[in-house]
N, C-alpha and C positions, 0 to 999 in steps of 0.2 A: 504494500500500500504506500505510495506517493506520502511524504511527510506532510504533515498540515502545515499554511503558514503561518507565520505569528498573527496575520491580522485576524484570518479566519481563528486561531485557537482565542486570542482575547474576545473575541465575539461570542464564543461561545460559552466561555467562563462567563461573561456578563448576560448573556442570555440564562444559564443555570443558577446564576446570584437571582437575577430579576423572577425567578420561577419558584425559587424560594421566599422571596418578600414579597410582605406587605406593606400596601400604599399606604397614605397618608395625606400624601403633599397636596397642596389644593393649589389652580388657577389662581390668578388674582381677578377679583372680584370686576363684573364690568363697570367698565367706568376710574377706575382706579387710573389716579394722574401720573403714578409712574410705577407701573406694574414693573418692569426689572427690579427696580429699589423693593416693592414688594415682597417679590420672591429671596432675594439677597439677605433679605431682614430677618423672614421666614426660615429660612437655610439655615444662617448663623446661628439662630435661636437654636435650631432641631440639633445642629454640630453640638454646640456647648452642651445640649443636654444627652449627649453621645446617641441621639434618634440615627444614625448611618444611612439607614434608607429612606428616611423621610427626609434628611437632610440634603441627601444625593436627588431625589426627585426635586427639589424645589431648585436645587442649582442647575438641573438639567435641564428644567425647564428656560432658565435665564440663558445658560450656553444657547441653547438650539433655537429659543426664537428671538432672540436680542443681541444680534451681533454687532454692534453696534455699541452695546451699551459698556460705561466703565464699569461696569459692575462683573462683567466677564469675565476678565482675565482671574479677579479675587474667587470668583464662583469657581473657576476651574479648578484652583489652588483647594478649595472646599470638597469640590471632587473626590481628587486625591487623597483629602484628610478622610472625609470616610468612608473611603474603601480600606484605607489603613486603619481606623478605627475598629474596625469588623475583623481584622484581624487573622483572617484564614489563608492558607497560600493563595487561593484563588481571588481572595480581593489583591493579597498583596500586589498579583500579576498586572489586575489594573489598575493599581494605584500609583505603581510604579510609570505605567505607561501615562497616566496623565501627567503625570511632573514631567516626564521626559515632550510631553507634546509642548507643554508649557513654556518650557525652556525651548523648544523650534520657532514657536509662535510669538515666545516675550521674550527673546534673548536679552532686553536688555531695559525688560522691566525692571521697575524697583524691585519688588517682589522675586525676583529672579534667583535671587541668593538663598531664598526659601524653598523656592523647589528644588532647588539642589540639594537643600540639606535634607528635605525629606526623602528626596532620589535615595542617598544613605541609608538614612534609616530607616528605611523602606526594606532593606536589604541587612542592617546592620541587627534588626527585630528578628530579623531569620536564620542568623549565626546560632551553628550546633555548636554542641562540646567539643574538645580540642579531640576526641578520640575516634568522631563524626566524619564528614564529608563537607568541609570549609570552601567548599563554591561561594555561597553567601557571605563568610566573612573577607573573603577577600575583594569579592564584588563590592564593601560596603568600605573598604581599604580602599578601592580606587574614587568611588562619588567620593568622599568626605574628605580625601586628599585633595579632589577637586576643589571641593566646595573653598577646605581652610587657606585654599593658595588661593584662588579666585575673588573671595570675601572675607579678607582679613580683619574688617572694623564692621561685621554687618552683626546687630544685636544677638545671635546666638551662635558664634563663631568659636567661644571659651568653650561652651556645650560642645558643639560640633568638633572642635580637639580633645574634649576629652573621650569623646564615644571612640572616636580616629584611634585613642591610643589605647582602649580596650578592644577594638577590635585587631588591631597590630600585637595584643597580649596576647589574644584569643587562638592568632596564627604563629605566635612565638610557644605558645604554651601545648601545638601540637604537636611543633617540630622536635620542642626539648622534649616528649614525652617518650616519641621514637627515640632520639639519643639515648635518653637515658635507661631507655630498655636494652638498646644494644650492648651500654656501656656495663648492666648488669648482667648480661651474657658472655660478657667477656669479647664483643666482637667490637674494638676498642675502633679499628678503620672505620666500622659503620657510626660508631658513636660521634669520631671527629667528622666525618662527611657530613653529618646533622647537623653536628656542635656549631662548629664554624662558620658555617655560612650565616646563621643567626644570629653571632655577634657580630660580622662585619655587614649585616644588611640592618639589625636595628639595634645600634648600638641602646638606644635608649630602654630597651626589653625591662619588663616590670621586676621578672624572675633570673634578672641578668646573673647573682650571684651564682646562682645553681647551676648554670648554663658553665660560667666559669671554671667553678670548680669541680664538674663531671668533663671535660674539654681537656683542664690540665691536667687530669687524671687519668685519662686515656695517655695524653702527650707521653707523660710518662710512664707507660706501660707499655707503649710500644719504641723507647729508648729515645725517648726527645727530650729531655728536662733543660735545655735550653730555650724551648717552644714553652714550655708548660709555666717557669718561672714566672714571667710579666704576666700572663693570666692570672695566679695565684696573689703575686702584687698589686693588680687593680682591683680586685675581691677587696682587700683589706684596703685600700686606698677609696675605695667609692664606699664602703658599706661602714656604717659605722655598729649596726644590729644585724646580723647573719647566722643561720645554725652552721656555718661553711667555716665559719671567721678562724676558729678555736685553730682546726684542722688545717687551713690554706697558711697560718700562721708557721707551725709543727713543719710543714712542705715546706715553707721558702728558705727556713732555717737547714733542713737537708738538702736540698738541692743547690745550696749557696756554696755549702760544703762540699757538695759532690763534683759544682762544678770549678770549684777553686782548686780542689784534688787533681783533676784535670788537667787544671791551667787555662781552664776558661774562663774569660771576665764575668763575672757575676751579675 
């Protein structure tokens, strides 16, 4: 069978959301001197009071017969909000897709900065466990990297780096979880093939110690304690609280030793 395309699968998702709800939303009243404002008003309301589909009908009504109005582009953004509010993969799908249209249509709305954040966390909501399948958190690594380069003074940009730097935990905390399984089976190559790359791609990592001090521990198992040394030395040099500290402290003192033995600069 031929793949489905993306437009046809979001059609269909929003076809099986709409088959499941129920209405609410009502026309604006005839006669009503600015029925977009209306509906807009309506919408917000149902948003705030987390109504999702009655709130998604009143903006949908605004989008599709009011093109025109300023009130759209914010409706759109409302859109979005509650398909993400409902919370199921299958809103997530659409919810993402309206930000993402948002951002074709408003590039360079005010508002712009906010669809992008919620592009993120659109995705950053959908981050498994580090033991899982991290499609989603790295997907939520690339929007929010966007966003915090692209909108660096926009009101929820602190927010926006900090979800960035738990979802960068989230994909550091799978990589170390492999290392350090290698590194307790003794297959010390695979441990440093994990280890390493994770400090030198996020040096800032949450769980950096541990990272450290499974890394140098390998180094040194497989006859490098010249490698392993500076690792052990930034342990204690960045951390001032570590379950590592006691132990990387014990290491720097023998391997100082060992490689003074040697005749290697320490």
């Amino acid at each position: 069978m031929a793949r489905m395309s993306r437009a046809a699968a979001l059609a269909l998702v929003a076809l099986w959301i709409a088959a499941c709800a129920t209405g609410g939303a009502k026309k604006p009243p005839t006669g009503t001197p600015e029925p977009d404002k209306f509906l807009f008003e309506r919408g917000t309301e149902a948003l705030n009071n987390k109504r999702w589909i009655v709130a998604r009908e009143y903006f949908r009504q605004l989008v599709d017969s009011y093109p025109q109005s300023p009130f759209r582009a914010d409706a759109k953004l409302g859109i979005g909000d509650s398909y993400l509010g409902d919370g199921s993969a299958e809103s997530f799908v659409l919810g993402i897709n309206e930000f993402r249209e948002f951002l074709a249509f408003y590039p360079t709305h005010e508002r712009a900065y906010y669809a992008q954040f919620k592009l993120g966390m659109a995705h950053f909501y959908q981050m498994r466990a580090p033991a899982r399948d991290q499609t989603e958190t790295r997907d939520a690594v690339r929007e929010l990297t966007v966003f915090v380069e692209r909108y660096p003074n926009s009101p929820v940009t602190e927010e926006g780096r900090q979800r960035l730097r738990e979802a960068k935990d989230r994909l550091g905390d799978s990589e170390f979880a492999v290392g350090q399984q290698y590194y307790r089976m003794k297959y010390y190559p695979g441990a440093i093939g994990r280890l390493k790359p994770l400090v030198d791609s996020d040096p800032q990592y949450s769980n950096r110690d541990a990272v450290y001090y499974y890394l140098a521990e390998s180094l040194v198992a497989v006859q490098k304690p010249a490698e392993a040394l500076p690792l052990f030395e930034r342990l204690v040099k960045e951390f001032e609280q570590s379950e590592y500290l006691e132990r990387a402290r014990r290491r720097i003192d023998e391997l100082q030793a060992t490689l003074k033995a040697k005749g290697s600069p320490s």
